[in-house]
VOMARBA-900425 format. One line per 8 residues: number of its first residue (from 0); for each residue x negated, y negated, z of N, C-alpha, C. Coordinates in nm, 4 decimals. Layout:
% VOMARBA-900425
NUM	X/Y/Z/X/Y/Z/X/Y/Z; ...
This chain:
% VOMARBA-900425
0	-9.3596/4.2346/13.1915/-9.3108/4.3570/13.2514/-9.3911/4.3856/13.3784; -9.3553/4.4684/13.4709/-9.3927/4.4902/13.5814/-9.4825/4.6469/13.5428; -9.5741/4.6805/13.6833/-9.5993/4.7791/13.6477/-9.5061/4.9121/13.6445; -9.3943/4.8832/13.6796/-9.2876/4.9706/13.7137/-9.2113/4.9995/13.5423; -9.2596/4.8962/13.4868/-9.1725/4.9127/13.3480/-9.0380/4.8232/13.3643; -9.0324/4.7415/13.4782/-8.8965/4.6423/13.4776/-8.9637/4.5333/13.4224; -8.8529/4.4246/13.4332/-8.8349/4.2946/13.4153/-8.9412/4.2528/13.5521; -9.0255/4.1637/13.5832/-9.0393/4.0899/13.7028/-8.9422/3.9336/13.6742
8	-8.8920/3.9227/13.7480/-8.7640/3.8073/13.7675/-8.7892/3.7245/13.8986; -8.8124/3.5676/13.8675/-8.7995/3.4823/14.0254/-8.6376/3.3841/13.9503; -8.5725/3.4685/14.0437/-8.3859/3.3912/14.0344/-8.4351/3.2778/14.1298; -8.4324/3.1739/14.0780/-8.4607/3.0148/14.1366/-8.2834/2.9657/14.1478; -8.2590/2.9503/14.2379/-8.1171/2.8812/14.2810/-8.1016/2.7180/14.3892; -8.0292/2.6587/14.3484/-8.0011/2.4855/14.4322/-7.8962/2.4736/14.4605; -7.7972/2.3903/14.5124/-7.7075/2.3495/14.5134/-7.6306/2.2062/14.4774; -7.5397/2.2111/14.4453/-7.5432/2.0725/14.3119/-7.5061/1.9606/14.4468
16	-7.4913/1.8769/14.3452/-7.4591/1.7210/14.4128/-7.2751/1.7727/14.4610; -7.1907/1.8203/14.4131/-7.0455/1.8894/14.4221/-7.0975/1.9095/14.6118; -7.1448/1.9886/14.5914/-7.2113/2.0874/14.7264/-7.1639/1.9676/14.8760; -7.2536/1.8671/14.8289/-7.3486/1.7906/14.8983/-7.1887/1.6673/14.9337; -7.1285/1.6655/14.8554/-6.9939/1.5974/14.8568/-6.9290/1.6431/14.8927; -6.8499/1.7863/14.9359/-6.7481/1.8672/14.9885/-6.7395/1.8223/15.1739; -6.6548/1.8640/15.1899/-6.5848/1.8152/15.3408/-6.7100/1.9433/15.3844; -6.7524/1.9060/15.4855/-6.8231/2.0235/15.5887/-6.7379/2.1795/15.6154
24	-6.5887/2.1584/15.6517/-6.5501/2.3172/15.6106/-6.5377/2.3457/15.4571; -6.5212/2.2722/15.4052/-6.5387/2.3366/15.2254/-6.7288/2.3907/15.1732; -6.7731/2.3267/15.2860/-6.9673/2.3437/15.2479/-6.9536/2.4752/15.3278; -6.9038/2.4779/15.4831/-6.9103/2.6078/15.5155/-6.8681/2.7424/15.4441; -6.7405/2.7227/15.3548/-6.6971/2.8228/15.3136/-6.7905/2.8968/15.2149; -6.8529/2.7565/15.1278/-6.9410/2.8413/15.0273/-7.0477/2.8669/15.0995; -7.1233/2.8347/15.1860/-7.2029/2.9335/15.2777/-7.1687/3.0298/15.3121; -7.0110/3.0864/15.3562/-7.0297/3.2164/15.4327/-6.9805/3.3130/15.2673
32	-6.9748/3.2143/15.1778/-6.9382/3.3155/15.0014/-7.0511/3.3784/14.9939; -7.1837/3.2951/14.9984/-7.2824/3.3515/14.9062/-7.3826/3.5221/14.9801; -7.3795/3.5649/15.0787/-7.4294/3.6705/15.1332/-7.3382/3.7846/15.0938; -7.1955/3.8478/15.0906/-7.1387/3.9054/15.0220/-7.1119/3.8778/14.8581; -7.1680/3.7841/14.7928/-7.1637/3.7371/14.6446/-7.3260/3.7878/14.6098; -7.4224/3.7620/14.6739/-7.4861/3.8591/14.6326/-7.5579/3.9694/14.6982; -7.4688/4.0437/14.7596/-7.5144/4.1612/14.8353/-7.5257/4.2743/14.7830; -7.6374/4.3449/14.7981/-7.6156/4.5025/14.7100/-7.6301/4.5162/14.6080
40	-7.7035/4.3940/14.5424/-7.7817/4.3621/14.3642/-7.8952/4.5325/14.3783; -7.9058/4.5764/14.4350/-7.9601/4.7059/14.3857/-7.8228/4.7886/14.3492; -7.7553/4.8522/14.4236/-7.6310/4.9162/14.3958/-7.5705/4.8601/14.2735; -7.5519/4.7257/14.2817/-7.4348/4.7032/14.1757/-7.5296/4.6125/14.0301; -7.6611/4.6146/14.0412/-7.7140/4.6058/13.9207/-7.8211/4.6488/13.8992; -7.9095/4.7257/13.9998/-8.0182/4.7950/13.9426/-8.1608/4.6999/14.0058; -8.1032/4.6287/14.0624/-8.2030/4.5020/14.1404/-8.3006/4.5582/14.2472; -8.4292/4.5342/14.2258/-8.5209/4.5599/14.3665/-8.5332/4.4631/14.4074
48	-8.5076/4.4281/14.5115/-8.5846/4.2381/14.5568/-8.6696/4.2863/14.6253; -8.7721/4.1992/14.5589/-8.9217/4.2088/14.6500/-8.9161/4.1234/14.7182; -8.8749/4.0093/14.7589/-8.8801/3.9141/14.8615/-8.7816/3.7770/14.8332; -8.8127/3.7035/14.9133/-8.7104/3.5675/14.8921/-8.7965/3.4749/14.9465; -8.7263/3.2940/14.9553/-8.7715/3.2271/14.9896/-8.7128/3.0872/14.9743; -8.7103/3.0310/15.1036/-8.6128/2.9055/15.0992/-8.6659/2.7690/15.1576; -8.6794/2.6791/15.1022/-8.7597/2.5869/15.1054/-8.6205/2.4528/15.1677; -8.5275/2.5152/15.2407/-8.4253/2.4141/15.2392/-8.4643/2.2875/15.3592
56	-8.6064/2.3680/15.4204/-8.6676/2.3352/15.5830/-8.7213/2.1682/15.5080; -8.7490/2.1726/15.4082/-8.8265/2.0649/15.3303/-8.7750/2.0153/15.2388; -8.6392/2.0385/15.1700/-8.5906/1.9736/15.1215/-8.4549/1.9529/15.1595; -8.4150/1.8065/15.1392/-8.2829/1.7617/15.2287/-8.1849/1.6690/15.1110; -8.1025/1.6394/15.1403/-8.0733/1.5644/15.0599/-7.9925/1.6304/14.9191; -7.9655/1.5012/14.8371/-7.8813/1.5667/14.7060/-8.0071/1.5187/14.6044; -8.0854/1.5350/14.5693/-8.2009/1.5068/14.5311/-8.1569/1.5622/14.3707; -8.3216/1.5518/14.2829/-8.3231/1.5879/14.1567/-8.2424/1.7469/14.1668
64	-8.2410/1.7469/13.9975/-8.1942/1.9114/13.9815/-8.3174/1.9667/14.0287; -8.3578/2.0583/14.1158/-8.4662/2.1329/14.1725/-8.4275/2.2585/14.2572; -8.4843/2.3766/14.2324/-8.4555/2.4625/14.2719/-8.4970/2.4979/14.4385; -8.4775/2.5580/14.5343/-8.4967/2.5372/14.7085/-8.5099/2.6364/14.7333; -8.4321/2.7683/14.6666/-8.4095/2.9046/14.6910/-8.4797/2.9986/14.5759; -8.5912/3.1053/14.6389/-8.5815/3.1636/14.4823/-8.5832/3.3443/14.5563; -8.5307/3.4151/14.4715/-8.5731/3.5386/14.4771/-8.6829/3.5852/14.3922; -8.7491/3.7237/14.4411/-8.8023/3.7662/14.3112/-8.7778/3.9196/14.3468
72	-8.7642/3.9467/14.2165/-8.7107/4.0901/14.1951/-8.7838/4.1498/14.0766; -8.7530/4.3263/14.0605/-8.7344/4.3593/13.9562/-8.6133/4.3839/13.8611; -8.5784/4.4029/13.7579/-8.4423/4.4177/13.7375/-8.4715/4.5589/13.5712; -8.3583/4.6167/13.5937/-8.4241/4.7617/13.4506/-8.4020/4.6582/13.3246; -8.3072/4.5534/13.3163/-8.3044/4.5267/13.1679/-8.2693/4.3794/13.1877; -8.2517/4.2673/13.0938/-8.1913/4.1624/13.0395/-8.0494/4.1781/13.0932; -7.9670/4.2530/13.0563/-7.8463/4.2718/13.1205/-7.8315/4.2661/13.2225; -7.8938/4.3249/13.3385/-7.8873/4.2988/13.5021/-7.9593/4.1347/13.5535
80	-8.0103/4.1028/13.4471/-8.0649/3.9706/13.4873/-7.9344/3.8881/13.4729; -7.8705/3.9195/13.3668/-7.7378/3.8256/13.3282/-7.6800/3.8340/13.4049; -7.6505/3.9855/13.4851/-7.5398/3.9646/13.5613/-7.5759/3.9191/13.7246; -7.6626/3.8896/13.7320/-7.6861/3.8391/13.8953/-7.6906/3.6666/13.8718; -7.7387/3.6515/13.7648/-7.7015/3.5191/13.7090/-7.5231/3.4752/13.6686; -7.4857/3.5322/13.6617/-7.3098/3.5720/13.6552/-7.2616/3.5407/13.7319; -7.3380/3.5597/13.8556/-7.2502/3.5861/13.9730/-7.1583/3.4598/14.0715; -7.2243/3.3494/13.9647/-7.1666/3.2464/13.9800/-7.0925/3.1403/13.9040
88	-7.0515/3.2333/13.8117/-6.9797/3.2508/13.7022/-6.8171/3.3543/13.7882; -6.8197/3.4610/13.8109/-6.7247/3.5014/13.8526/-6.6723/3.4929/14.0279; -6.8032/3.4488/14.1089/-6.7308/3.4303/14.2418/-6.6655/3.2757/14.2352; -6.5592/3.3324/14.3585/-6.4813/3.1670/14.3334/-6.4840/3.1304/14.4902; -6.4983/3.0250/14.5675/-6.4339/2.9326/14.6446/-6.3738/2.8557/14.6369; -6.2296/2.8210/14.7175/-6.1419/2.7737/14.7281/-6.0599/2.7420/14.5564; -6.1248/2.8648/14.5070/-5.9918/2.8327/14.3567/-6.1731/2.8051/14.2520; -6.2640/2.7470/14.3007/-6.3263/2.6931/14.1901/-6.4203/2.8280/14.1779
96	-6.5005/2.7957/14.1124/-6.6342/2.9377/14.0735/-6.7580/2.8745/14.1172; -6.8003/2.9476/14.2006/-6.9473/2.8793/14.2673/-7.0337/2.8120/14.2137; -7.0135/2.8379/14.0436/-7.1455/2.7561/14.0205/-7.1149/2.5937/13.9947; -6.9319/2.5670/14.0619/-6.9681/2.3992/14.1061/-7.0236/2.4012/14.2670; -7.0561/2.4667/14.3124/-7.1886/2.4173/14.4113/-7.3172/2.4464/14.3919; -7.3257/2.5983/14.3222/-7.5018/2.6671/14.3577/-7.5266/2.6488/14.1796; -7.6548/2.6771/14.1556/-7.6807/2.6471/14.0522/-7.7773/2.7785/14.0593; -7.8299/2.8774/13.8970/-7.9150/2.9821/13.9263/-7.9624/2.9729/13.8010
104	-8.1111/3.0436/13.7761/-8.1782/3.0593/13.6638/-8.2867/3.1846/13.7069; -8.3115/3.2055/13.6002/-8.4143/3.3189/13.5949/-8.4983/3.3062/13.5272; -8.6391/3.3047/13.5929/-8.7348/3.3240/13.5119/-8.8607/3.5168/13.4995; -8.8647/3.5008/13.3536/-8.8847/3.6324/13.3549/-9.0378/3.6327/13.2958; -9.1233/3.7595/13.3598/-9.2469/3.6898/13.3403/-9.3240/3.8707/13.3426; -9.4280/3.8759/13.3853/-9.4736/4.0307/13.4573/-9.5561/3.9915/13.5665; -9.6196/4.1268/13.6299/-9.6767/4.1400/13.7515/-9.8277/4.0365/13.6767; -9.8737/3.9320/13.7986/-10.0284/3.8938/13.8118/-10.0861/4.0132/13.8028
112	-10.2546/3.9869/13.7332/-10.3749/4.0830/13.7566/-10.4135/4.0441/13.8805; -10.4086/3.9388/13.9598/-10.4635/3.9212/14.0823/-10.4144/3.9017/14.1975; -10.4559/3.8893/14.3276/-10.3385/3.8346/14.4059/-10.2772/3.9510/14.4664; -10.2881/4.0588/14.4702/-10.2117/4.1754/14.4506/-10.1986/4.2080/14.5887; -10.2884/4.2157/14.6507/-10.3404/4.2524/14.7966/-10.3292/4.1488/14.9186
C-alpha cells in the first residue's frame, strides 16, 4: 500500500510480435489508438499516475516477451487495476482488440522506505 492508502501499481506494457508484423499503416493506427485508450485513467478509474517510462530508445526489434513501457500509479482498489488492465481487452483496432498488439500487466507492491527524495 502506498502512504496514501492506495494500491502502488507499475502497469508494465510491450508490444507483441502481431505488432511488429502489421503493414506500417495498420502499426500506425494502433499508435494513434493507444493515447485516447488510455486517457483520463484518473476520471474514468480513480488512477493517479505518478510518472511513466519508455525504454523503446533501447529496445528494437520483436525480441523476448519483455516489457519497454511501464507506468506507475496509484489506483483506490484491485478493481481499477483490472480495469486499466482491460483496456486492452475492450479497445479494438481495425475489428481486433488491442491486446493482439500491446500486451499489459500490473505489478502491485507499496511505497519504498527509501529513495524518497
Amino acid at each position: 500500500m502506498s502512504t496514501s492508502g492506495q494500491l502502488r501499481v507499475l502497469f508494465r506494457l510491450w508490444v507483441t510480435r502481431e505488432f511488429y508484423a502489421a503493414p506500417a499503416d495498420e502499426q500506425t493506427r494502433v499508435i494513434e489508438a493507444l493515447p485516447p485508450a488510455f486517457d483520463r485513467l484518473g476520471e474514468r478509474f480513480g488512477i493517479t499516475v505518478l510518472g511513466t517510462l519508455d525504454e523503446d530508445l533501447l529496445q528494437v526489434g520483436t525480441g523476448a516477451r519483455e516489457p519497454v513501457s511501464y507506468v506507475l500509479a496509484d489506483a483506490p482498489d484491485l478493481t481499477a487495476v483490472q480495469a486499466v488492465c482491460g483496456i486492452v481487452r475492450t479497445e479494438r483496432v481495425d475489428g481486433f482488440p488491442l491486446w493482439r498488439y500491446l500486451e499489459i500487466d500490473a505489478r502491485i507492491g507499496h511505497d519504498l522506505f527509501f529513495a524518497t527524495h
